[in-house]
SEDO-894895 format. One record per residue (C-alpha): x, y, z; residue in one letter; residue number from 0. Coordinates in Angstrom, 1 decimal. Each point is the difference from the previous one (the first is absolute). Layout:
+--------+--------+--------+---------+-----+
:     px :     py :     pz : residuo : num :
+--------+--------+--------+---------+-----+
:      X :      Y :      Z :       A : NUM :
...
+--------+--------+--------+---------+-----+
//
This chain:
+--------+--------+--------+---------+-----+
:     px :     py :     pz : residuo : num :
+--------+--------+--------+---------+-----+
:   12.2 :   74.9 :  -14.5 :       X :   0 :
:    0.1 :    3.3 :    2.2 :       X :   1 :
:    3.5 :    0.3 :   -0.3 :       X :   2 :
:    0.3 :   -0.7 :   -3.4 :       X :   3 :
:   -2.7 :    2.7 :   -1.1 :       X :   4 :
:    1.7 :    2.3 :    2.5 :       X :   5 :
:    3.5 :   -0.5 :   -1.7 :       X :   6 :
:   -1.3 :    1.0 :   -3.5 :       X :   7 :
:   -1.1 :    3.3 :    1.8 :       X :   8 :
:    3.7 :    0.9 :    1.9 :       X :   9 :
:    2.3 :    2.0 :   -2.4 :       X :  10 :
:    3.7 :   -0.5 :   -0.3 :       X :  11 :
:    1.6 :    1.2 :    3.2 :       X :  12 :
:   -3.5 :    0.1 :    1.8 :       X :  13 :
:   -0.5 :   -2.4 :    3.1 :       X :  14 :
:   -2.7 :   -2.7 :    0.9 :       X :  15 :
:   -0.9 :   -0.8 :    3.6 :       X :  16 :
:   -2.0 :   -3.5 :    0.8 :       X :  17 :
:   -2.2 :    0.2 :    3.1 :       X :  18 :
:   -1.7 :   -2.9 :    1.3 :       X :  19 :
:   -1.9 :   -0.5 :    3.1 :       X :  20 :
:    1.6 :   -3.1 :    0.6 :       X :  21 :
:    3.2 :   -2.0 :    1.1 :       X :  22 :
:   -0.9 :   -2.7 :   -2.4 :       X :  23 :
:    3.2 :   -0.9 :   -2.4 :       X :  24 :
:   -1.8 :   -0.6 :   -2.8 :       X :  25 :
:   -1.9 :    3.4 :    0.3 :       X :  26 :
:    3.5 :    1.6 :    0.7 :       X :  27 :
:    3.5 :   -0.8 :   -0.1 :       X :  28 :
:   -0.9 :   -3.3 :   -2.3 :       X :  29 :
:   -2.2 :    1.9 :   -2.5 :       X :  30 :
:    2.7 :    2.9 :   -0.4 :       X :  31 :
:    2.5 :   -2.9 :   -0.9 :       X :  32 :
:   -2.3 :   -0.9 :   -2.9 :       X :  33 :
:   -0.8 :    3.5 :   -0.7 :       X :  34 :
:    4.0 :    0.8 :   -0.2 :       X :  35 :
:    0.5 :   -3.0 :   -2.4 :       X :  36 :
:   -2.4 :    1.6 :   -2.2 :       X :  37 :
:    1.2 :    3.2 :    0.1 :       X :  38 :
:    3.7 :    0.4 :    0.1 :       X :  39 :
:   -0.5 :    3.8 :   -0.4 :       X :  40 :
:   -1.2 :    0.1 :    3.6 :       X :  41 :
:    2.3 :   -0.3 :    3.0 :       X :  42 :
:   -0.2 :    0.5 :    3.3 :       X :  43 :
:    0.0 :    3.3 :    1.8 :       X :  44 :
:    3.6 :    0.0 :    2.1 :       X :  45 :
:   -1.8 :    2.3 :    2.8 :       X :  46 :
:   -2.4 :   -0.7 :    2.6 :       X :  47 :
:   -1.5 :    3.0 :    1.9 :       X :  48 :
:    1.5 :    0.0 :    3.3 :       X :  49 :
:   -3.1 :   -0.1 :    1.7 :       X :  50 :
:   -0.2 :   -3.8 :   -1.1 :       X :  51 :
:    3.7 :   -1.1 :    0.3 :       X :  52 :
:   -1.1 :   -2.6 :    3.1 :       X :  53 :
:   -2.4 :   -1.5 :   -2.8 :       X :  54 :
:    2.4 :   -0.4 :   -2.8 :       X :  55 :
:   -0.1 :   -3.2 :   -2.0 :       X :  56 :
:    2.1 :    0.8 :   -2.9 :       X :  57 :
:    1.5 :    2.9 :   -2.0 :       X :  58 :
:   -3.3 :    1.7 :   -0.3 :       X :  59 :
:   -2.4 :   -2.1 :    1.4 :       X :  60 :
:   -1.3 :    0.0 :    3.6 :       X :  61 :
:   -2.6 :   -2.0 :    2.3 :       X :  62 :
:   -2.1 :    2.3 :    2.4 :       X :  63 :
:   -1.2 :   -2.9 :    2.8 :       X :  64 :
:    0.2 :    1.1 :    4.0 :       X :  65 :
:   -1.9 :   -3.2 :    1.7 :       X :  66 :
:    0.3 :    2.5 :    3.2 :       X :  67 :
:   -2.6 :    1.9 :   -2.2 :       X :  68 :
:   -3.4 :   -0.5 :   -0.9 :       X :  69 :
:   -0.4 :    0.4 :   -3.9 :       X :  70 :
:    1.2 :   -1.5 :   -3.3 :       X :  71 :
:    3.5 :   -0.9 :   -1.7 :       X :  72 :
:    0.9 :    1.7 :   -3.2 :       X :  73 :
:    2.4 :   -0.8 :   -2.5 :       X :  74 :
:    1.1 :    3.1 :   -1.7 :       X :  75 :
:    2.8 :    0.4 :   -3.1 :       X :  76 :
:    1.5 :    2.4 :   -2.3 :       X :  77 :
:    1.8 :   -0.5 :   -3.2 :       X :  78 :
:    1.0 :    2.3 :   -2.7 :       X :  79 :
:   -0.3 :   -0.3 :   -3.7 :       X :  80 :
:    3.6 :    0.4 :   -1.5 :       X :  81 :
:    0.1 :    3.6 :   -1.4 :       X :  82 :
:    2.3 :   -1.4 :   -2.8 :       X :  83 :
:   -2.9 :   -2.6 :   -1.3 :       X :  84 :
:   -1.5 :    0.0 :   -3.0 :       X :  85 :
:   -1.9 :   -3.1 :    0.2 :       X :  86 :
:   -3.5 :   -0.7 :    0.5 :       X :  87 :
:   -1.0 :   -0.4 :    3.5 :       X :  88 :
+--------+--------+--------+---------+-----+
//
């Protein structure tokens, strides 16, 4: 529901980001699968910062876990809204 109200609020071209404090998949990488199917004007980000290139998961998503490390994992994602798109997000 977060990232749906979020979506209505990005404008063509703009970009969302999805930060969780968690490496659950269904909090992460399995909820922006569902989000995605819903919203074919988003796609993913092609970057990730350098900073997190040993994290990287996917084209723009990333896991932020050192067990070395006290602290907690965080799932973090970027997508942009296709500046082309007309439709509602």
């Amino acid at each position: 529901a977060l990232l749906d109200e979020a979506a209505r609020l990005v404008r063509p071209g703009g970009t969302l980001y999805w930060i969780v404090c968690s490496l659950l998949p269904d909090e992460g990488p399995a909820l922006l699968e569902t989000f995605a199917r819903a919203h074919p004007a988003f796609v993913p980000l092609d970057a990730v910062p350098s900073a997190f290139q040993r994290w990287r998961t996917g084209p723009a998503a990333w896991r932020l876990f050192d067990p070395t490390e006290p602290g907690d994992g965080f799932f973090v994602a970027g997508l942009r809204r296709n500046p082309m798109s007309r439709e509602e997000a």
